[in-house]
C-alpha positions as CSV (number, residue, x, y, z in Angstrom):
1,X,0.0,0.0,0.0
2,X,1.3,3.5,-0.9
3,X,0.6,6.3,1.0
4,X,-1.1,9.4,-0.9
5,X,0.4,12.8,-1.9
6,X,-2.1,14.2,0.2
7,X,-1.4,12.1,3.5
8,X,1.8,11.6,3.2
9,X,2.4,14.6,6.3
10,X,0.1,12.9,8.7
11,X,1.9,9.8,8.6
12,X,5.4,11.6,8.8
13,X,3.8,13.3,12.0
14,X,2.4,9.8,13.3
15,X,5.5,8.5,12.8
16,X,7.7,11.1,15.0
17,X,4.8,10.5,17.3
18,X,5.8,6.8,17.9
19,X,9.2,7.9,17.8
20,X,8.4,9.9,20.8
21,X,6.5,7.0,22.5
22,X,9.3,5.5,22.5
23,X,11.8,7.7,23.6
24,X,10.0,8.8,26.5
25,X,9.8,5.2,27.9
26,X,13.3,4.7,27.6
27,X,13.7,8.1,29.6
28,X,12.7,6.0,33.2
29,X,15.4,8.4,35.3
30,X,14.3,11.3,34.0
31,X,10.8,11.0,34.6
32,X,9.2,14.1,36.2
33,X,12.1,16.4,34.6
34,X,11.2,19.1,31.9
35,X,12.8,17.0,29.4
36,X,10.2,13.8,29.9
37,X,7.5,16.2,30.4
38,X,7.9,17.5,26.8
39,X,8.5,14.5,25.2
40,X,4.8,13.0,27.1
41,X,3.3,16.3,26.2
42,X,3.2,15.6,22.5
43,X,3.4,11.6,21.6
44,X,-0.5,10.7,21.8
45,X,-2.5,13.8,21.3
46,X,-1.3,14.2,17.4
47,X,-3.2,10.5,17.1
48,X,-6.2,11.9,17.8
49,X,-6.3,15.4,16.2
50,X,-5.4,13.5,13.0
51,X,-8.2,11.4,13.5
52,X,-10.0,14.2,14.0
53,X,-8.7,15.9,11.1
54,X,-9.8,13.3,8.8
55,X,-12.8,12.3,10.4
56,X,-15.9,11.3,7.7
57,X,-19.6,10.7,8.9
58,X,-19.4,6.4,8.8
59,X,-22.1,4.0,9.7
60,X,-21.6,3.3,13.5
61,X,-21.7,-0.6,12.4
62,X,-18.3,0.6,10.2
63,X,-16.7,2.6,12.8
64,X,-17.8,-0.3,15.5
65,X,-16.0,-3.0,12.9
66,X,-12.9,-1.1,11.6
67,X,-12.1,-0.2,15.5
68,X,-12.2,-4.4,16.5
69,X,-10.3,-5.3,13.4
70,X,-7.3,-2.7,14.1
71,X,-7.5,-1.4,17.4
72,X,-9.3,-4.3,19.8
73,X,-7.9,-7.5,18.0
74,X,-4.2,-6.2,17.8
75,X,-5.0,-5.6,22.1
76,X,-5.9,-8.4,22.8
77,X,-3.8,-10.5,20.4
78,X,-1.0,-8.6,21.6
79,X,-1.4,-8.5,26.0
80,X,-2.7,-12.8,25.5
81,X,1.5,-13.1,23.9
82,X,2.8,-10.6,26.4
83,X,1.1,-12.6,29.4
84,X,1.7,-16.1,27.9
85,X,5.5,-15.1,28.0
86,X,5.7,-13.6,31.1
87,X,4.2,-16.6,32.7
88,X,6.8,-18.8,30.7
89,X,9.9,-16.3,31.5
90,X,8.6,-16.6,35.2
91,X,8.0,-20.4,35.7
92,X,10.9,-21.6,33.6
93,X,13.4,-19.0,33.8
94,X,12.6,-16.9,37.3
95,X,11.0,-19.9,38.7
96,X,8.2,-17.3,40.5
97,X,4.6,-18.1,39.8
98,X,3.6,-15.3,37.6
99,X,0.2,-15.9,36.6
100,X,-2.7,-14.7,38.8
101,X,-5.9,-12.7,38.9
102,X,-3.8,-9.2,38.9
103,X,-1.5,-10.4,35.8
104,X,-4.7,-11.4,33.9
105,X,-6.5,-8.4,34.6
106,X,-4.9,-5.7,32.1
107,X,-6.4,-8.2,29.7
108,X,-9.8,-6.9,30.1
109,X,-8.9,-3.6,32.4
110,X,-6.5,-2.1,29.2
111,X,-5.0,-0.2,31.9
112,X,-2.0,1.7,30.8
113,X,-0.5,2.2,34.9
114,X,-1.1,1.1,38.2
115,X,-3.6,3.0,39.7
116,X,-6.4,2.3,42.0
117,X,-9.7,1.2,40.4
118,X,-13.2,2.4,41.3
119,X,-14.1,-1.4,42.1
120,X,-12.4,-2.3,45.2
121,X,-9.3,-3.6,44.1
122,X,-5.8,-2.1,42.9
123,X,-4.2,-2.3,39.1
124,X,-0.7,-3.4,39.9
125,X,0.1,-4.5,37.1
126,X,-0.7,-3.0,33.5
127,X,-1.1,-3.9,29.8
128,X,1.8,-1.7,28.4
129,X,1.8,0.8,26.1
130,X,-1.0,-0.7,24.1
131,X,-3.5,0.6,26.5
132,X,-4.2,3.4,23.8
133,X,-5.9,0.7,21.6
134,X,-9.1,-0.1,23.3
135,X,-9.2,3.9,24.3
136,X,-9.2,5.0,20.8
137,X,-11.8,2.2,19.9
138,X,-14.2,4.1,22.1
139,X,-12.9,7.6,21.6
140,X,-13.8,6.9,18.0
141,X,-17.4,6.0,18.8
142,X,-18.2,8.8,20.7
143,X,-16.8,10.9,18.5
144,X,-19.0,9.6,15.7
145,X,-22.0,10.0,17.6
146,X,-20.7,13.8,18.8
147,X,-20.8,14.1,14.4
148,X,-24.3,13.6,15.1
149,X,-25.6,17.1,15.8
150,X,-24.7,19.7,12.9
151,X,-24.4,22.3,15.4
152,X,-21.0,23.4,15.8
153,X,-21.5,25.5,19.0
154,X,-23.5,22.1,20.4
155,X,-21.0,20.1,19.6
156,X,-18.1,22.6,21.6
157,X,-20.2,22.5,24.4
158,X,-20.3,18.5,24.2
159,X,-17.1,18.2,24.0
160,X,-16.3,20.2,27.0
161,X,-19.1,18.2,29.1
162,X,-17.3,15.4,27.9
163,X,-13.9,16.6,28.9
164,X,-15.3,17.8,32.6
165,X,-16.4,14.6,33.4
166,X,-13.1,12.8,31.9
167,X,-11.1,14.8,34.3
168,X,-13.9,14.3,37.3
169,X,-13.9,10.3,36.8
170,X,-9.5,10.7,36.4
171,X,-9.6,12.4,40.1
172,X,-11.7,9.5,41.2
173,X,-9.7,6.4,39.9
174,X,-8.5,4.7,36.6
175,X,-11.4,3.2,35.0
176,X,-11.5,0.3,32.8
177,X,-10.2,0.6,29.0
178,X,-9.3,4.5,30.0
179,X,-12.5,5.7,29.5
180,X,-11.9,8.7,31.7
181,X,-9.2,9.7,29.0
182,X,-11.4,8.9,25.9
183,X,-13.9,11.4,27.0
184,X,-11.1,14.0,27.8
185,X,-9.2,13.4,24.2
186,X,-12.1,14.4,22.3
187,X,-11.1,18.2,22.6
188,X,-8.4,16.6,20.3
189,X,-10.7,15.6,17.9
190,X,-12.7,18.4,17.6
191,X,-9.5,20.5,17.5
192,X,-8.4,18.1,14.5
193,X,-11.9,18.5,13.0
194,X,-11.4,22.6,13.1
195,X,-7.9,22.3,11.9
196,X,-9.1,20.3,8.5
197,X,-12.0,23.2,7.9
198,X,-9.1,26.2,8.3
199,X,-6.8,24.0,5.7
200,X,-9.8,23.4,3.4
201,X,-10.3,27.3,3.2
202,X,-6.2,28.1,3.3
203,X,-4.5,25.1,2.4
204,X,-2.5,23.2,3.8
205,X,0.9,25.2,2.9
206,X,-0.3,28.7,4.2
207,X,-1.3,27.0,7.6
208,X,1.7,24.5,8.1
209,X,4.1,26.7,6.8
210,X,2.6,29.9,9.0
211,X,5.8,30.5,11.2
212,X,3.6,32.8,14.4
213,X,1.3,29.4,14.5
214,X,4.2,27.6,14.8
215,X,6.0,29.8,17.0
216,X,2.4,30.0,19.3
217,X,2.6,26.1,19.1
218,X,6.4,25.4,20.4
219,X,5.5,27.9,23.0
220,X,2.5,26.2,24.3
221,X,4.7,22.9,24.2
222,X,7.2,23.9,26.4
223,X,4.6,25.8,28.7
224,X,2.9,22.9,29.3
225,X,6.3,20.5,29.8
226,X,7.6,23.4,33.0
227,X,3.7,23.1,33.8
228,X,4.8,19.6,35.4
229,X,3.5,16.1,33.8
230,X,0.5,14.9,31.8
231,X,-0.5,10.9,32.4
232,X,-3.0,11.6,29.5
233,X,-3.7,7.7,30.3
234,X,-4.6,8.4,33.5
235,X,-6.2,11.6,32.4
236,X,-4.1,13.5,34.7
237,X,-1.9,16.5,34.7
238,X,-0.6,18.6,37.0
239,X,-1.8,21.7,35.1
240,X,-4.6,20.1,32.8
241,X,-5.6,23.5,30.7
242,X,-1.3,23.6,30.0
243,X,-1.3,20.1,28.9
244,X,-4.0,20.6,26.3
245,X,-3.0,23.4,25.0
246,X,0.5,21.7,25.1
247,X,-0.8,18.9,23.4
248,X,-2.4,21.1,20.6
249,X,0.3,23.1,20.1
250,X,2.8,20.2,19.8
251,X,1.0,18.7,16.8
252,X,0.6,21.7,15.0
253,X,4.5,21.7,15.6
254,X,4.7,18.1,14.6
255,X,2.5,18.6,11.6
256,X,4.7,21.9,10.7
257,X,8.1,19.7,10.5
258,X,6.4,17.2,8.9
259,X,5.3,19.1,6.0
260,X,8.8,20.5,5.9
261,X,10.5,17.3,5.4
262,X,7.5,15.6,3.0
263,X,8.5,19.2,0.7
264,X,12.2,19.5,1.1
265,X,13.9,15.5,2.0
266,X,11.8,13.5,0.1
267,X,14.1,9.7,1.5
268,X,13.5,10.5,5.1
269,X,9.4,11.7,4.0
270,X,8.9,8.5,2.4
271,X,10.7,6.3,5.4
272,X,9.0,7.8,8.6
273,X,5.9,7.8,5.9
274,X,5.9,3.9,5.8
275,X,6.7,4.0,9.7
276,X,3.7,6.3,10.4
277,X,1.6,4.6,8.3
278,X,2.3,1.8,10.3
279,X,2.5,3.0,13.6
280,X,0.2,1.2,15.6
281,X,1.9,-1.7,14.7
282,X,5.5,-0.2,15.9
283,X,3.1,0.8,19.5
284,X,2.1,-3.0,20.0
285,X,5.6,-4.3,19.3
286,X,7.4,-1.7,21.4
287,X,4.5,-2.7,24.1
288,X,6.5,-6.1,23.9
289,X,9.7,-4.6,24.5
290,X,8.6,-2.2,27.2
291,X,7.4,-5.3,29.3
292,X,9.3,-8.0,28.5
293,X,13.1,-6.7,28.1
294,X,12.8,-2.9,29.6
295,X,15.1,-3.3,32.7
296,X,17.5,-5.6,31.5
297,X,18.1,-3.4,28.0
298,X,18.2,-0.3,30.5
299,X,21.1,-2.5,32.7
300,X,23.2,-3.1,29.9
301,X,23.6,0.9,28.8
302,X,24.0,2.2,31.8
303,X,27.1,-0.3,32.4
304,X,28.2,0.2,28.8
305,X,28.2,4.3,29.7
306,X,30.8,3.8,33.0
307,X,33.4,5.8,30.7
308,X,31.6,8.9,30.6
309,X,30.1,8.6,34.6
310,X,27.0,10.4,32.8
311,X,23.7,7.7,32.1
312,X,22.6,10.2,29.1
313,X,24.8,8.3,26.6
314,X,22.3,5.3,28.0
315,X,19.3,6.8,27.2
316,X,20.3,8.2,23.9
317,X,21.9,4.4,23.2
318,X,18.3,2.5,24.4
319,X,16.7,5.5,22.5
320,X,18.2,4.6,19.1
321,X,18.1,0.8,19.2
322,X,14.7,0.7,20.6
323,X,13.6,3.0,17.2
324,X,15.8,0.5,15.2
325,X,15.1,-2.6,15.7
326,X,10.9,-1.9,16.6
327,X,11.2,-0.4,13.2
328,X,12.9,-3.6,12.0
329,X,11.3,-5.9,13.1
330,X,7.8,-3.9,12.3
331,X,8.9,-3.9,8.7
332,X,9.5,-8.4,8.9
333,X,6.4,-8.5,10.6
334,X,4.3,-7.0,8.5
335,X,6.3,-9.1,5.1
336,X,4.0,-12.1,7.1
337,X,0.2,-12.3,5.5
338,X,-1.6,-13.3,8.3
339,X,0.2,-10.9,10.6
340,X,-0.4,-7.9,8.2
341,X,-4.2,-8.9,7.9
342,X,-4.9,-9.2,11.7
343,X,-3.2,-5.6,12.7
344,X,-3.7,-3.9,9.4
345,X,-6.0,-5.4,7.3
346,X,-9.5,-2.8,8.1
347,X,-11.7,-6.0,6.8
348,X,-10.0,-8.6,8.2
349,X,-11.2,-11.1,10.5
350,X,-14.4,-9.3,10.9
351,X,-15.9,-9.4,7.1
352,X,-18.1,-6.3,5.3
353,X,-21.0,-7.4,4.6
């Protein structure tokens, strides 16, 4: 599959948005700094506005079945392996009994953290990084049915009830599948939705290219990372209006440098293209890494960075060959049919009818 003239941005911007997924989960001692704050502020809220940017009125039974086949099955499919190995790693390996009612939870939960949940018992342990799946499967839906009222200034004040009571449920505990974030991310949606109306009028040169946007963007981006953190699968920040407006201004930065390079390096365009077209894919196998090898790869560059007594050459190190070889082994992956079809494949195993 190619990826159109006309998309070929977006998926450029999805792609540095994985990127940054993955960096900031190879920043583990520097969580809480400026640094990870800015890289947290920006690596999920691009997914939505694009979303929102493209977003088409669909049949709910289409939005319902293209959200199982590429967001739900790759979940599941993806925390069954992670759990099956753990339990494997720990009998055979660790000889600890790993496999128990709070190990089989994130299965349904989709928590992305340990948290407390509104149920009576704790999260303490978590599904990974593929947590956003199941929450964009119903962000999607209620977006759809948000598209339902032509009224613009209805559908703003929607959106904010919607976002109040994210943030109300986020104080209260972590709810299952995120659902206190997917009512919160629909600002992004809406902001996506607004952004595609101001292209259609301008296009998208005059607004991508428009340097005080940009400037008013990186501004708001590194506002909100000194504001203190955003757990947007939590639904938490420490200053929640600076990490929206952080994460709405660092996609319009994102997008920005994206057109930039799909206009002026056309080899790196059409690489991070195929890795952004791709990028949900590059979330579940990084999930696998994250889980499985994330202490012991972290171990082995910290002792490899003695020399310089400074652990940044072990971030930057995990940094890099986490980016390589997810994006490596994405691209072998996806050479595989039946792999493509179940995370890719918008018709497949669930059949139009």
């Amino acid at each position: 599959m190619t990826t159109s003239k006309r998309n070929l941005s977006f998926d450029i911007a999805r792609a540095m948005a994985i990127y940054l997924v993955i960096i900031g989960h190879s920043m583990t001692g520097l969580w809480g700094t400026w640094q990870s704050n800015f890289v947290f502020a920006a690596n999920l809220p691009v997914f939505f506005i694009i979303s929102g940017y493209f977003y088409h009125s669909k049949k709910m039974k289409d939005v319902i079945q293209t959200g199982i086949n590429t967001l739900l099955i790759p979940f599941f499919i993806v925390t069954i392996l992670y759990i099956g190995l753990r339990t494997i790693i720990g009998e055979f390996v660790q000889h600890i009994h790993y496999l128990d009612f709070q190990t089989l939870l994130p299965l349904i939960y989709g928590n992305g953290a340990t948290a407390h949940s509104p149920f009576g018992f704790d999260l303490s342990s978590h599904a990974g990084a593929v947590w956003f799946l199941p929450t964009m499967f119903i962000a999607n839906i209620i977006f759809h049915l948000l598209m339902k009222s032509n009224k613009e200034f209805i559908r703003f004040i929607i959106v904010i009830i919607l976002f109040g009571t994210g943030y109300t449920l986020a104080q209260y505990a972590y709810f299952p599948w995120s659902i206190q974030a997917a009512l919160e991310v629909q600002i992004y949606y809406i902001f996506g939705y607004w952004l595609a109306k101001i292209v259609k009028k301008y296009s998208e040169k005059k607004v991508f290219t428009n340097l005080p946007l940009l400037i008013v963007g990186l501004v708001f981006w590194i506002m909100s990372a000194t504001s203190g953190t955003y757990e947007l699968n939590r639904g938490l920040a420490d200053n929640m209006l600076m990490a929206v407006l952080g994460g709405i201004g660092s996609a319009v930065v994102l997008l920005g440098i994206a057109f930039f390079i799909e206009k002026h390096w056309q080899k790196l365009a059409n690489l991070l293209s195929y890795v952004g077209q791709y990028s949900l894919v590059l979330l579940c196998i990084h999930s696998m890494d994250i889980g499985l090898l994330d202490s012991k790869i972290m171990h082995f560059f910290q002792s490899q960075a003695w020399f310089l007594k400074d652990s940044l050459i072990a971030y930057i190190g995990l940094m890099l060959a986490r980016i390589l070889y997810t994006t490596f082994f994405t691209w072998i992956l996806l050479k595989i049919k039946f792999i493509y079809q179940l995370f890719v494949d918008r018709n497949f195993p669930l059949k139009k009818l």
